[in-house]
C-alpha positions as CSV (number, residue, x, y, z in Angstrom):
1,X,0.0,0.0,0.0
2,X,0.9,3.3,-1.1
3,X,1.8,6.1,2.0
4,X,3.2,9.4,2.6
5,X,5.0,11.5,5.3
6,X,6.2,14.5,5.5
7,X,9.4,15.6,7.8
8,X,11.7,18.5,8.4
9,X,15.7,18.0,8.5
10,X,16.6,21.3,10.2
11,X,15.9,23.2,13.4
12,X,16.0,26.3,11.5
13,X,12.8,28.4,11.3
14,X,12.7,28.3,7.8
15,X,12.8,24.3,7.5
16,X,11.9,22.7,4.4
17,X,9.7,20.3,4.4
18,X,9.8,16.9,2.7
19,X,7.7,14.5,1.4
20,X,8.3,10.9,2.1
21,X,6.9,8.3,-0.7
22,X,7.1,4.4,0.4
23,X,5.4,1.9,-1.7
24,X,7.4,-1.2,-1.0
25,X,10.9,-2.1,-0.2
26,X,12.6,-0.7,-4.0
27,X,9.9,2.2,-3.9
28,X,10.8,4.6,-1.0
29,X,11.8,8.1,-1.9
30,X,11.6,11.6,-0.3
31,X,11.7,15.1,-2.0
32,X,12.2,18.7,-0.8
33,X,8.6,20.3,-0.8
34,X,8.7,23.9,-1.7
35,X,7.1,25.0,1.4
36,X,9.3,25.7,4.4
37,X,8.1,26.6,7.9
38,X,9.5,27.3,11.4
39,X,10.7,23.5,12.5
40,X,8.5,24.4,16.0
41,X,5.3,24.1,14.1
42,X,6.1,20.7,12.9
43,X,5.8,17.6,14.6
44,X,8.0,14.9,12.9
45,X,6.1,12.2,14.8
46,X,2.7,12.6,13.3
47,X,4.0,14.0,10.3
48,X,1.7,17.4,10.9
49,X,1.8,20.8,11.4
50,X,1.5,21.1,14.7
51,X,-2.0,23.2,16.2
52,X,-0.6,26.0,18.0
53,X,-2.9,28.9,17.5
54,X,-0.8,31.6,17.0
55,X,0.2,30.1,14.2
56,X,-1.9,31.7,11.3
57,X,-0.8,29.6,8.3
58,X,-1.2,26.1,10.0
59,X,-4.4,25.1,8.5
60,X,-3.3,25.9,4.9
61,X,0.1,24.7,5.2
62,X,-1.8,21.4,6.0
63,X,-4.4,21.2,3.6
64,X,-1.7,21.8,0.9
65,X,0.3,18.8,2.3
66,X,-3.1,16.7,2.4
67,X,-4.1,17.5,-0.9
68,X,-0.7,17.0,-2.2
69,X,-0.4,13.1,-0.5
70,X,-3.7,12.6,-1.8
71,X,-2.7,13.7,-5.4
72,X,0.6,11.4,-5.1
73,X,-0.7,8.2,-4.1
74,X,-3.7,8.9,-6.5
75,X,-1.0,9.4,-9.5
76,X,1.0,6.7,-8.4
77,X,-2.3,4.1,-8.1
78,X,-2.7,5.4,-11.9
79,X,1.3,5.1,-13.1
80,X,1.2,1.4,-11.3
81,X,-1.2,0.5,-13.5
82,X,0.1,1.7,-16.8
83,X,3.6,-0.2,-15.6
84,X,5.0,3.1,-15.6
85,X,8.5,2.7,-14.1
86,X,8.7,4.6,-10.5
87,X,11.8,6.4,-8.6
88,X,12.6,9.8,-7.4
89,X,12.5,11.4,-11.0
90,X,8.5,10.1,-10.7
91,X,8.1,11.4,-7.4
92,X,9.8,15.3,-8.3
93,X,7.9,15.2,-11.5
94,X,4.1,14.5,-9.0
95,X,5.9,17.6,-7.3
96,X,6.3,19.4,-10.2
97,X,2.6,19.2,-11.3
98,X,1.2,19.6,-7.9
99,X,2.5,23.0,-7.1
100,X,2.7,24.3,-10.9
101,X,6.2,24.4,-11.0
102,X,7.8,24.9,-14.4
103,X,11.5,23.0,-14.6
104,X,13.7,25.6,-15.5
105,X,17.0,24.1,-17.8
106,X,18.7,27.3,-18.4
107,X,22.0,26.4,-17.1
108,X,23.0,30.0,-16.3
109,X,21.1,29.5,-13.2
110,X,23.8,28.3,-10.3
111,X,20.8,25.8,-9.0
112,X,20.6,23.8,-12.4
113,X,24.1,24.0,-12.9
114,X,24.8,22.4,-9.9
115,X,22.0,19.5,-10.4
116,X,24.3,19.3,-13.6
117,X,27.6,18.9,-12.2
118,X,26.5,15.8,-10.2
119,X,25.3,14.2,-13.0
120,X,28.3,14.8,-14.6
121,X,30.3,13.5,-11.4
122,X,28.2,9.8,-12.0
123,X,30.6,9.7,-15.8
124,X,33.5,11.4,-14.3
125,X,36.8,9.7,-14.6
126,X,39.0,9.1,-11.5
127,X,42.6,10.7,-12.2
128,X,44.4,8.7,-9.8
129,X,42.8,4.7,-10.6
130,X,41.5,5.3,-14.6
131,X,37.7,4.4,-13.1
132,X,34.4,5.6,-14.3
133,X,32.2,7.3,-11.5
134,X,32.8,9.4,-8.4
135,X,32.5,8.1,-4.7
136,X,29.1,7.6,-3.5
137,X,29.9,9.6,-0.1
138,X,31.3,12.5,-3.1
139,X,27.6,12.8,-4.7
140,X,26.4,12.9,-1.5
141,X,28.3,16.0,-0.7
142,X,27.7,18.1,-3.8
143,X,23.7,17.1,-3.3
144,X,24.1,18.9,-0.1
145,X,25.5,21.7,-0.7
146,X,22.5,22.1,-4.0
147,X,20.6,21.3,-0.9
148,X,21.8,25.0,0.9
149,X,21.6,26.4,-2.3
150,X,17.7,26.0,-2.9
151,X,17.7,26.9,1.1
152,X,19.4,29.8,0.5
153,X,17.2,30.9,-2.4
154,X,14.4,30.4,-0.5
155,X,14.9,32.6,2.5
156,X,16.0,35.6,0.0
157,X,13.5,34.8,-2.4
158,X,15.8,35.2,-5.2
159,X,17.2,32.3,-7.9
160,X,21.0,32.8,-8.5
161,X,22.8,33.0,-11.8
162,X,26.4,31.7,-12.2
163,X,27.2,35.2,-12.7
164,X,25.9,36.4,-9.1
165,X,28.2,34.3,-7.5
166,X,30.5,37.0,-6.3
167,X,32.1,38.6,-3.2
168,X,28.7,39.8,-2.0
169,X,27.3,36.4,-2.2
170,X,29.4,34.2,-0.7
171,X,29.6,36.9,2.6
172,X,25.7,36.5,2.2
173,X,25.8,32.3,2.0
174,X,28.3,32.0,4.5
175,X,26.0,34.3,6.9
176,X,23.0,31.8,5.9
177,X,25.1,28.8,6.7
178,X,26.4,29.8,10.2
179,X,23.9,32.3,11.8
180,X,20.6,30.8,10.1
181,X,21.4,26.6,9.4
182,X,23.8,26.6,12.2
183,X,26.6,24.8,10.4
184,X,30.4,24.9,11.8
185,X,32.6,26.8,10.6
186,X,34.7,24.5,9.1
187,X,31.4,23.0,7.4
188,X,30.8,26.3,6.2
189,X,34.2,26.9,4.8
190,X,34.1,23.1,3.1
191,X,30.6,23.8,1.7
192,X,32.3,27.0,-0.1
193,X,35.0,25.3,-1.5
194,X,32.2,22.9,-2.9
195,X,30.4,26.0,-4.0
196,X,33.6,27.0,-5.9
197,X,34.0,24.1,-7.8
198,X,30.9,23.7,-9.2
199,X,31.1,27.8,-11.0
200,X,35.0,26.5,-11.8
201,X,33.2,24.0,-13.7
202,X,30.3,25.9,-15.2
203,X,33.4,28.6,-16.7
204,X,35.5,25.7,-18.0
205,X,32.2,24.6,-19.6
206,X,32.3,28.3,-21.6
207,X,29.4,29.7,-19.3
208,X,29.9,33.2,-17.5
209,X,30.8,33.5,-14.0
210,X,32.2,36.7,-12.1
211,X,35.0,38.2,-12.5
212,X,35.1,38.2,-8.1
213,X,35.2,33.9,-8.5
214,X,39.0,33.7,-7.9
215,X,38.4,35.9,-4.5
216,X,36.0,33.4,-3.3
217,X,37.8,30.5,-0.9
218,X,37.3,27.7,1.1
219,X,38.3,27.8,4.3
220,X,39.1,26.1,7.5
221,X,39.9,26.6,10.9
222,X,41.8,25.0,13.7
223,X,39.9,21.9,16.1
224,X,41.8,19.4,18.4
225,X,42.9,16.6,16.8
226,X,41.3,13.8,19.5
227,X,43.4,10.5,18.8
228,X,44.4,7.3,21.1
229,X,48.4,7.4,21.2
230,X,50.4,4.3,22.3
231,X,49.6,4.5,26.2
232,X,46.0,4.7,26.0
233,X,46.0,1.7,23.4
234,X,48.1,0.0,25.9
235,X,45.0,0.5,28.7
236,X,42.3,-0.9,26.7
237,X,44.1,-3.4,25.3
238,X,44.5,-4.5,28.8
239,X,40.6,-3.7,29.7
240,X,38.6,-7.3,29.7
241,X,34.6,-7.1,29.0
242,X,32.6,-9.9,29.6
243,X,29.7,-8.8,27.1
244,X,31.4,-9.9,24.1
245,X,30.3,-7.0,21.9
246,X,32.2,-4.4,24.0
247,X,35.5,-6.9,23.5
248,X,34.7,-6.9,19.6
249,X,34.1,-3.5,19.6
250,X,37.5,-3.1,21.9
251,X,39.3,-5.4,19.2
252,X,38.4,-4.1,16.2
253,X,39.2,-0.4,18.0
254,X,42.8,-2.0,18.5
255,X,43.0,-3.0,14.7
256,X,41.5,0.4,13.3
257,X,44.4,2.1,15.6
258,X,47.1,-0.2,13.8
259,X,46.3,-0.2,10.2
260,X,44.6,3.1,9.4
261,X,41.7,2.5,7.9
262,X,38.2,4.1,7.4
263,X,35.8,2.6,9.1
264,X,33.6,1.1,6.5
265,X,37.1,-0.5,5.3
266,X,37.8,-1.6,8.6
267,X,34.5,-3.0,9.7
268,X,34.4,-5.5,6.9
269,X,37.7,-7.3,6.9
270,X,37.4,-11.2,7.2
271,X,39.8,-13.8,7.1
272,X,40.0,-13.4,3.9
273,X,41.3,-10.7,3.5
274,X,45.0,-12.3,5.2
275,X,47.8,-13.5,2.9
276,X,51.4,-14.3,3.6
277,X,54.3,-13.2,1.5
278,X,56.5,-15.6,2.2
279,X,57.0,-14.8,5.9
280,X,54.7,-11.6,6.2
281,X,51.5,-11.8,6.9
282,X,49.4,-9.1,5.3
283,X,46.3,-7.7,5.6
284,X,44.8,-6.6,1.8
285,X,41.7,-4.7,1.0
286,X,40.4,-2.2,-1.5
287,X,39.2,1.3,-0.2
288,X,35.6,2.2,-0.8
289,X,36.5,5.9,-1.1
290,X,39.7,5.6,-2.9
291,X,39.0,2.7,-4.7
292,X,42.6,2.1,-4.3
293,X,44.5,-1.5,-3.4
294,X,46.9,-1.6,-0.3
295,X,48.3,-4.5,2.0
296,X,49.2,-3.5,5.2
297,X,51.3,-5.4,7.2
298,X,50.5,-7.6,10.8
299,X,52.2,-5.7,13.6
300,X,52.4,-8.1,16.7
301,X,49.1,-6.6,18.2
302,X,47.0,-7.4,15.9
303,X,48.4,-10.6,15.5
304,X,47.3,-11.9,18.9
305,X,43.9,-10.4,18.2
306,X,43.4,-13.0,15.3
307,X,45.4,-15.5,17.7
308,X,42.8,-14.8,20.7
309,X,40.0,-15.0,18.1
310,X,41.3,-18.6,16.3
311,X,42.8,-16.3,13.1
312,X,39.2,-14.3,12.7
313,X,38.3,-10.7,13.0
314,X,35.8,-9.8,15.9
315,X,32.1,-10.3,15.2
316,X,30.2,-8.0,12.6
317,X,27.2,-6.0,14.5
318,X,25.1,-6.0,10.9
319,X,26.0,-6.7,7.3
320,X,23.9,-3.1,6.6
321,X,27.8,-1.2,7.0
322,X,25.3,1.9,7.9
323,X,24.3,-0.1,11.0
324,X,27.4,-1.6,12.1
325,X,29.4,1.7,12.1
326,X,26.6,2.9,14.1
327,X,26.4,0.4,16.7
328,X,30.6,1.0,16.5
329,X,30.5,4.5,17.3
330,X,28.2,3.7,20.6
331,X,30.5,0.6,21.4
332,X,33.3,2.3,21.6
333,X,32.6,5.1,23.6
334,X,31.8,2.5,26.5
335,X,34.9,1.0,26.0
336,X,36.9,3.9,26.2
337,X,35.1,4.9,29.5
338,X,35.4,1.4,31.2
339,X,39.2,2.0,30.2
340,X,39.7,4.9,32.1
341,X,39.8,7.3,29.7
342,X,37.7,10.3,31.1
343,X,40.2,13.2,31.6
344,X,38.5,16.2,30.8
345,X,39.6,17.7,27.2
346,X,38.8,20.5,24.8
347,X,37.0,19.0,21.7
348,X,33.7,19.1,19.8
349,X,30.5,16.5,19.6
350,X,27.4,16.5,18.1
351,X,24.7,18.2,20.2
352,X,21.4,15.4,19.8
353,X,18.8,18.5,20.0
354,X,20.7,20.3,17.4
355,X,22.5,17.5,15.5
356,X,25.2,20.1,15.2
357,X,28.9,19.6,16.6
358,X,29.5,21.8,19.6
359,X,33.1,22.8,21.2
360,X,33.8,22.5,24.9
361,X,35.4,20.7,27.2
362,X,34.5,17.0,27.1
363,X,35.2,13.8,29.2
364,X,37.6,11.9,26.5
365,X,35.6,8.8,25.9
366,X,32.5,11.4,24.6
367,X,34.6,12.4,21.7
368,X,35.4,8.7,20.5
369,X,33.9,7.9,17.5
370,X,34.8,5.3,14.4
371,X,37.3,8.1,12.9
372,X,39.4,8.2,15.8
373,X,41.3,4.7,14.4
374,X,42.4,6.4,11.1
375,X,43.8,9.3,12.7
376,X,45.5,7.5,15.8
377,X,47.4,5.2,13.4
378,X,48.4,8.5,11.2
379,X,49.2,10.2,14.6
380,X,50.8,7.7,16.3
381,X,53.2,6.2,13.3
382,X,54.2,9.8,11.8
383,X,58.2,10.3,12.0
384,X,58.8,6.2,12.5
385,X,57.6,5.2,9.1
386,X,58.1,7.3,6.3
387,X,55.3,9.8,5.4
388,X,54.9,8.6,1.6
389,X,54.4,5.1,3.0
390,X,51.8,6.0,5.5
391,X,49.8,8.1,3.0
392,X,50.1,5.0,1.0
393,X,47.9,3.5,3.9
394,X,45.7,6.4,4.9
395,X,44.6,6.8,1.1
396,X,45.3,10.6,1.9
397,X,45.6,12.8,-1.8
398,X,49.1,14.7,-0.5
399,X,51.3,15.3,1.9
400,X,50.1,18.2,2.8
401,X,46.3,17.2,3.8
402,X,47.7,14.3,5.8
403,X,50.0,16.7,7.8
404,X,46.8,18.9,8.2
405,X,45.1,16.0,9.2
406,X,47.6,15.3,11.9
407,X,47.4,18.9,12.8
408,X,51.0,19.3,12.3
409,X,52.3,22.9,12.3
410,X,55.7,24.4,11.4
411,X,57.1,23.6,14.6
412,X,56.4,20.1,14.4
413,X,58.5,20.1,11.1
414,X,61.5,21.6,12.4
415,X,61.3,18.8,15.7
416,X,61.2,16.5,12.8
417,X,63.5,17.5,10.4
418,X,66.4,18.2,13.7
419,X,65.7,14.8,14.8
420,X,66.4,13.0,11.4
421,X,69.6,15.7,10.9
422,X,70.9,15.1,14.8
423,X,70.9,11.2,13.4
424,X,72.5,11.4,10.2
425,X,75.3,13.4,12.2
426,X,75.8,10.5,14.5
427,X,75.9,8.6,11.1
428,X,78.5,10.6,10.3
429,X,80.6,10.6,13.2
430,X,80.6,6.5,13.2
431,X,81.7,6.6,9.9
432,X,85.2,9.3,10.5
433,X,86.0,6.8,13.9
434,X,85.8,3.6,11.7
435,X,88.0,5.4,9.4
436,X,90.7,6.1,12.0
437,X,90.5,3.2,13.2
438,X,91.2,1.5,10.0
């Protein structure tokens, strides 16, 4: 049986509101509505506008959302029946009709541009492996930030051309994102650099942009880089649970700490995924995001992981990698705590009312999650194995955004570069006593 819902994603009072279409199990797809409203008025829940009486617009807000659900599961009765293939384009195209919308294709317009870069991103070929298509977690990205776009447009009632993209408006959008959707900073500053690249695109495609573009910059700015170095491995490796999903969770923490890998990689390595060259034993996978092939070597640790564990990883919370990273991120948290690891530190964490990360000072196990394994083992192994070879790992781009990733500064460099030169003098004085001896 055909059913909708409606939702809103934000806390902002200016929330759009979606339309959820379910069907069966392959036909379940949601759309931006283009009605927005205060997030207070809406009840998520019921999937109503709530009845508060100073609210004026509440009964017609919800007659157009009854009218429309009607009018979608009445089209959909009638496209079922003429075998009429149904996914989101179906859905936006009910939309469409609905509310009298007219789809624009003038590609001047920064909204259908961008709609056109992701296309494009689904044919785009990957410089570094030769492979057709762009990372799924990629798409996902650009689709948000066309997301803020339509926001943006709606709240100053005004559709952007490529060509408005200037100075002004990026001090305008970047207001929008911080003081009205509440994003971080460094969001903010990423969601530019996103903006950026889609009007780069649009000019080397021959289309007008403004002559203010190359002005216009990402930006970033500095957060604590929360990792698990050597000592605090140490503790909870030595920290026993007897419910057997905190010691998975506790062992697969220990791996992700000692071969660098996002979590999704991580979370689905099985014995197969061991060989042995000759004496090494090696651990091989292919990286979801990268789509690059490493093999990573078995340090002793993990070794008698897979030793405790009869040569198999730790249990898998849910073959749905959504799920298990999920259940991960909660896991671990406990297991850091039980470990000891509650010193009060400065770092950021998602605030549940807000679902937007908020700095402060934090007991250390809060600000645990899935990504702390990548960046302990980049953290933790940078200046005893080479940089190139640990990039190789990390599936970083350069060496620069893995020493940002680090949060190495200058300073750190110089510590570095006097410890390598202090022994390659040693070197050198072993070297002029062997000669005098000889």
């Amino acid at each position: 049986m055909a059913t909708t819902k409606f939702i809103v994603r934000s806390q902002s009072n200016t929330a759009t509101i979606y339309i959820r279409f379910t069907a069966n199990r392959s036909v379940n797809f949601m759309r931006s509505l283009p009605i927005t409203i205060n997030s207070n008025y809406f009840n998520n829940s019921t999937g109503k506008v709530r009845n508060i009486a100073t609210f004026k617009d509440k009964d017609k807000i919800q007659n157009q959302l009854n009218n429309l659900s009607h009018f979608v599961i009445s089209q959909y009765n009638d496209s079922h029946a003429k075998e009429i293939y149904i996914n989101s384009d179906w859905l936006q195209n009910q939309i469409n009709k609905f509310f009298n919308l007219v789809e624009v294709t003038d590609l001047n317009f920064l909204e259908n541009y961008a709609l056109l870069y992701i296309d494009k991103l689904k044919l785009k070929t990957n410089d570094k492996t030769g492979q057709l298509g762009t990372a799924k977690a990629t798409i996902t990205k650009y689709n948000t930030i066309k997301t803020k776009i339509v926001e943006f447009q709606k709240l100053t009632k005004k559709k952007y051309r490529l060509t408005d993209v200037n100075v002004n408006f990026r001090n305008d959008f970047l207001d929008y994102m911080l003081d009205v959707d509440k994003l971080s900073r460094n969001t903010a500053g990423r969601y530019l650099r996103f903006l950026k690249t889609i009007v780069l695109d649009a000019q080397k495609s021959g289309y007008k942009v403004s002559n203010e573009l190359a002005q216009i910059k990402g930006f970033s700015v500095y957060v604590e880089k929360i990792y698990l170095n050597f000592n605090e491995l140490e503790t909870i490796k030595n920290t026993t649970f007897e419910n057997e999903k905190l010691e998975s969770a506790k062992d697969w923490l220990l791996i992700g700490c000692h071969i660098g890998q996002r979590v999704g990689d991580l979370l689905q390595l099985t014995k197969e995924n061991i060989s042995f060259n000759g004496n090494l034993e090696v651990i091989n996978l292919v990286q979801q995001k990268t789509k690059k092939r490493v093999s990573i070597p078995v340090n002793e640790d993990v070794k008698e992981i897979l030793a405790k564990r009869k040569g198999q990883f730790p249990m898998r919370y849910s073959e749905n990698i959504g799920s298990a990273k999920t259940v991960f991120n909660v896991l671990i948290k406990e297991v850091c705590k039980k470990s000891g690891l509650t010193e009060t530190i400065k770092g950021a964490k998602i605030n549940p009312k807000t679902a937007r990360k908020e700095n402060g000072k934090y007991q250390k196990f809060e600000l645990i999650t899935s990504h702390i394994c990548r960046r302990s083992f980049a953290t933790n192994y940078y200046g005893e194995i080479p940089t190139a070879i640990l990039i190789n790992v990390t599936g970083h781009g350069t060496e620069k955004e893995f020493l940002n990733y680090i949060g190495k500064t200058p300073i750190d460099y110089a510590e570095q570069m006097a410890l390598h030169l202090n022994l390659l003098n040693q070197k050198k004085k072993k070297q002029t006593i062997l000669r005098k001896v000889n």
